[in-house]
C-alpha positions in Angstrom: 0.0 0.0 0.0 3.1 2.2 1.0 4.6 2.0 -2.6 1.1 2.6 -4.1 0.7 5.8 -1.9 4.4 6.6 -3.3 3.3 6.2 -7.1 0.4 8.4 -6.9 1.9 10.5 -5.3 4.7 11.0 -7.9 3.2 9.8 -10.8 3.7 13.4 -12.1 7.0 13.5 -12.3 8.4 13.1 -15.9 10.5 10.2 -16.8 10.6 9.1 -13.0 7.1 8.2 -13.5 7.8 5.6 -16.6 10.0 3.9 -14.1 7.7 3.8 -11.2 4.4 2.8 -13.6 6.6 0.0 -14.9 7.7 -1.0 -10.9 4.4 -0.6 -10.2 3.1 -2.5 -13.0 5.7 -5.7 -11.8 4.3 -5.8 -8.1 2.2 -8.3 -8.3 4.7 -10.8 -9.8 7.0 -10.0 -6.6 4.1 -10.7 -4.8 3.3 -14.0 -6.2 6.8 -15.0 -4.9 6.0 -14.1 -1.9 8.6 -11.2 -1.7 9.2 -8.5 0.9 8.1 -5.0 -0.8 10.2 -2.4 -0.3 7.7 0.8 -1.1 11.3 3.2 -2.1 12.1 0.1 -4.4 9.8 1.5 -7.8 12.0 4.3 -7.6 14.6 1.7 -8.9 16.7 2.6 -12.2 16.5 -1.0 -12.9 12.9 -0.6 -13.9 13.4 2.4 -16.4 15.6 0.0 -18.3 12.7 -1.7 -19.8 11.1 1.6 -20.8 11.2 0.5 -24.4 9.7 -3.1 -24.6 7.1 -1.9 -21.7 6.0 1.1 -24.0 6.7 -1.4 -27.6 4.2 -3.9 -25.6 1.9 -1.5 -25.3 1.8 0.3 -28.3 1.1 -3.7 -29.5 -1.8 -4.0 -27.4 -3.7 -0.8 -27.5 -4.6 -0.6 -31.3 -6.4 -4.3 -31.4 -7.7 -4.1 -28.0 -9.2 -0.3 -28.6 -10.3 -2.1 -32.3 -12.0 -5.6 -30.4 -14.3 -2.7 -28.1 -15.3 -1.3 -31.3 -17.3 -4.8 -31.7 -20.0 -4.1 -28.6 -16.8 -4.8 -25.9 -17.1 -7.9 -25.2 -14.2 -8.8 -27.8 -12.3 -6.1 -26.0 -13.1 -7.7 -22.8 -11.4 -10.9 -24.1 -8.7 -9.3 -25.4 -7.6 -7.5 -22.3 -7.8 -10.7 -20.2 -6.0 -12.8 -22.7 -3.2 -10.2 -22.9 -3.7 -9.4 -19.3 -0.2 -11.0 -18.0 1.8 -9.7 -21.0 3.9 -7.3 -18.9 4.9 -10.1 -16.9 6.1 -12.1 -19.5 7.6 -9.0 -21.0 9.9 -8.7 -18.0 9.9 -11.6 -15.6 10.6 -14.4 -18.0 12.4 -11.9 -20.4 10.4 -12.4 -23.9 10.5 -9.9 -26.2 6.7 -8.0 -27.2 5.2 -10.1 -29.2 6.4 -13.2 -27.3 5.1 -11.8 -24.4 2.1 -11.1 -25.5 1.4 -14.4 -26.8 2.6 -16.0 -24.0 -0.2 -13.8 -22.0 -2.5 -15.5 -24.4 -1.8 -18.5 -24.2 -1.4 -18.2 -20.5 -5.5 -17.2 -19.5 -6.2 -20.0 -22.6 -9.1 -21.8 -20.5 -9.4 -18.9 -17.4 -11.2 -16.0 -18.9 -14.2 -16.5 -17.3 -12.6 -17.1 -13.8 -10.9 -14.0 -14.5 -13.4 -11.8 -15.3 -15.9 -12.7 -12.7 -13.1 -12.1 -10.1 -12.8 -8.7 -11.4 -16.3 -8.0 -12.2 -17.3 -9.0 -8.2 -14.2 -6.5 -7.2 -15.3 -3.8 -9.3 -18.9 -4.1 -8.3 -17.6 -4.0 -4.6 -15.6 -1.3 -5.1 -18.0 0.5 -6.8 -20.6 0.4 -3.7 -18.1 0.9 -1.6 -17.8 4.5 -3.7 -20.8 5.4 -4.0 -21.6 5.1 -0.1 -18.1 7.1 1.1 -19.1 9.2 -1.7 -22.6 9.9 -0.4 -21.2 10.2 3.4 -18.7 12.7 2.2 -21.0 14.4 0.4 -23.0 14.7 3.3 -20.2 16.3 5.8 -19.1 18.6 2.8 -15.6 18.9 4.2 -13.5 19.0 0.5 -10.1 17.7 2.4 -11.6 14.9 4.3 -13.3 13.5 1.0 -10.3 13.7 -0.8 -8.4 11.7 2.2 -11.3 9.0 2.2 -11.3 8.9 -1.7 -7.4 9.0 -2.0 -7.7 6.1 0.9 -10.3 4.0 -0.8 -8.1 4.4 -4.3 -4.6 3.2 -2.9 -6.8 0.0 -1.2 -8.8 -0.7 -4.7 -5.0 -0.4 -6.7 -3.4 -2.7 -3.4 -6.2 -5.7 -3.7 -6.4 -5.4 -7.9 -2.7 -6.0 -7.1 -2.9 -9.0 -5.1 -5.8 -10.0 -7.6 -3.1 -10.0 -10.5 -0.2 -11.7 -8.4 -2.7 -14.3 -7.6 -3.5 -15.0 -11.1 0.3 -14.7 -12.5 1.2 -17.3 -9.7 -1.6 -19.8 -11.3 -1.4 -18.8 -14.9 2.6 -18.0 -15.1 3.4 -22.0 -16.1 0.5 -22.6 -18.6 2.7 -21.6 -21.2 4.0 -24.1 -23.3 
């Protein structure tokens, strides 16, 4: 939650904030190992290294993904999940873009529907849970203590979605063939 807090917090910053998207981005795969997170640790050079493939991977993925919606999104919806773990593979097991992104593919082959559900009950949550703070907030109509509840509520959605995804990478990572 610390290094989420850290991200938003600097995700302003030119160039720094590649690095820390693309740290922040890989958490979840730390996670599924069961690593210690150091928060300071997206700050990392390391992580600005990949700058390239992350934004080639990308680039790759927006065009057919943004194209799939355009067919009432529930081919974009596929799409996303299928490529879902392509960062991952882009970095953890060192494939190039379009490796990776196959990989991704052939990775969620069989677990879409797992997947989505997970993420359709989490957003749903979520989503309630919004709406009520929301409503309270409105309600007190203090401006600093809804953006602290809000902010709160945010860095907690991003910290679970992350634990979602490591989950997922630590089934789905050896389905590959």
């Amino acid at each position: 939650m610390a290094a989420v807090v850290l991200y938003l917090v600097t995700i302003w910053i030119p160039y720094i904030n590649i690095g820390t998207t693309i740290a922040i981005t890989l958490l979840p795969t730390q996670l599924a190992k069961g690593e210690v997170i150091n928060p300071a640790s997206i700050f990392d050079s390391k992580y600005r290294r990949y700058m390239g493939e992350y934004l080639i991977t990308t680039g790759l993925m927006i065009l057919p993904i943004l194209i799939a919606f355009a067919f009432l999104y529930i081919p974009g919806i596929v799409l996303s999940l299928a490529w879902s773990l392509s960062y991952y593979f882009l970095i953890e097991k060192g494939k190039n873009p379009m490796e990776a992104i196959k990989a991704s593919n052939d990775a969620t082959y069989g677990s879409k529907w797992t997947m989505f559900f997970v993420m359709l009950v989490f957003c749903i949550v979520f989503g309630v849970a919004f709406g009520i703070l929301g409503a309270v907030c409105s309600l007190i109509d203090v401006g600093f203590i809804t953006f602290l509840v809000m902010f709160a509520l945010v860095v907690l959605a991003i910290s679970i979605d992350m634990a979602i995804e490591a989950s997922i990478w630590k089934q789905l990572k050896d389905n590959v063939e």
